[in-house]
N, C-alpha and C positions, 0 to 999 in steps of 0.2 A: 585567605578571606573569600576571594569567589570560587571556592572551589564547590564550594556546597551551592550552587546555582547550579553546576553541570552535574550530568549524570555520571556515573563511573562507564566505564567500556562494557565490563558485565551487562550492568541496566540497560546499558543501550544496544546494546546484542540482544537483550531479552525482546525491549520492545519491537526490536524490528524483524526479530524472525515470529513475535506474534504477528505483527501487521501484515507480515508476509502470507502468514498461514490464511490469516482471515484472506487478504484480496483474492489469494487463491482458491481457498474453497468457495469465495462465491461466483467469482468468476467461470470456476467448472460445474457448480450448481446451476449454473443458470444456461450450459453450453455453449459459452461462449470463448471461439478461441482468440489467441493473441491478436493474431493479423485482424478480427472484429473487431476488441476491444479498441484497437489502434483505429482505426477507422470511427469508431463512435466516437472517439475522446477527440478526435483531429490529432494526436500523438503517433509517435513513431512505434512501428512492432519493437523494435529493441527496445524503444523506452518502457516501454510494457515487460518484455521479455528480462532486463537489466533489474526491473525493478523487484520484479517477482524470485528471482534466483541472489538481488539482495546487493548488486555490484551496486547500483544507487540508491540512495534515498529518492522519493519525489518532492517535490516541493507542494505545499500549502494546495497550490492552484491547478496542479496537476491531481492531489487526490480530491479535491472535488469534479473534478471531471470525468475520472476512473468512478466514484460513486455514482457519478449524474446519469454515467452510461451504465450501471451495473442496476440502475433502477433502485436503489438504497441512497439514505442518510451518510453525511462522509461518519455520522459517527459508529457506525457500526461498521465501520473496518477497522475502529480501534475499539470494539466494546472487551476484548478480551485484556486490557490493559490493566484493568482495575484484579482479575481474577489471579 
């Protein structure tokens, strides 16, 4: 019965290596390296470094903070979710 609220493992691999893809192409679009990014957000380089290579998810409050420092909407680090 709840299994159709979660996503399959697949899906969720899908979404998170787009999400990935996005924070990092804009994150090197904008030239910004880890150890910045960390320092904008007040987060840790590893948690930057963790997040981007996929050992983590971030939480809610942390991708708005990676956005707020990337100078973008949080939603466009999940715009390619829909495609």
């Amino acid at each position: 019965m709840f299994k159709s609220f979660f996503m399959s493992d697949k899906s969720s691999e899908t979404l998170t290596a787009k999400f990935i893809e996005e924070l990092t192409k804009v994150r090197k679009e904008r030239g910004i390296s880890h150890e910045k990014l960390a320092e904008k957000t007040g987060l840790s380089r590893s948690t930057i470094s963790f997040t981007e290579s996929g050992r983590t998810m971030p939480t809610v409050l942390t991708c708005v903070r990676i956005a707020k420092a990337l100078g973008i909407r949080i939603g466009d680090l999940f715009n390619k979710f829909d495609k």
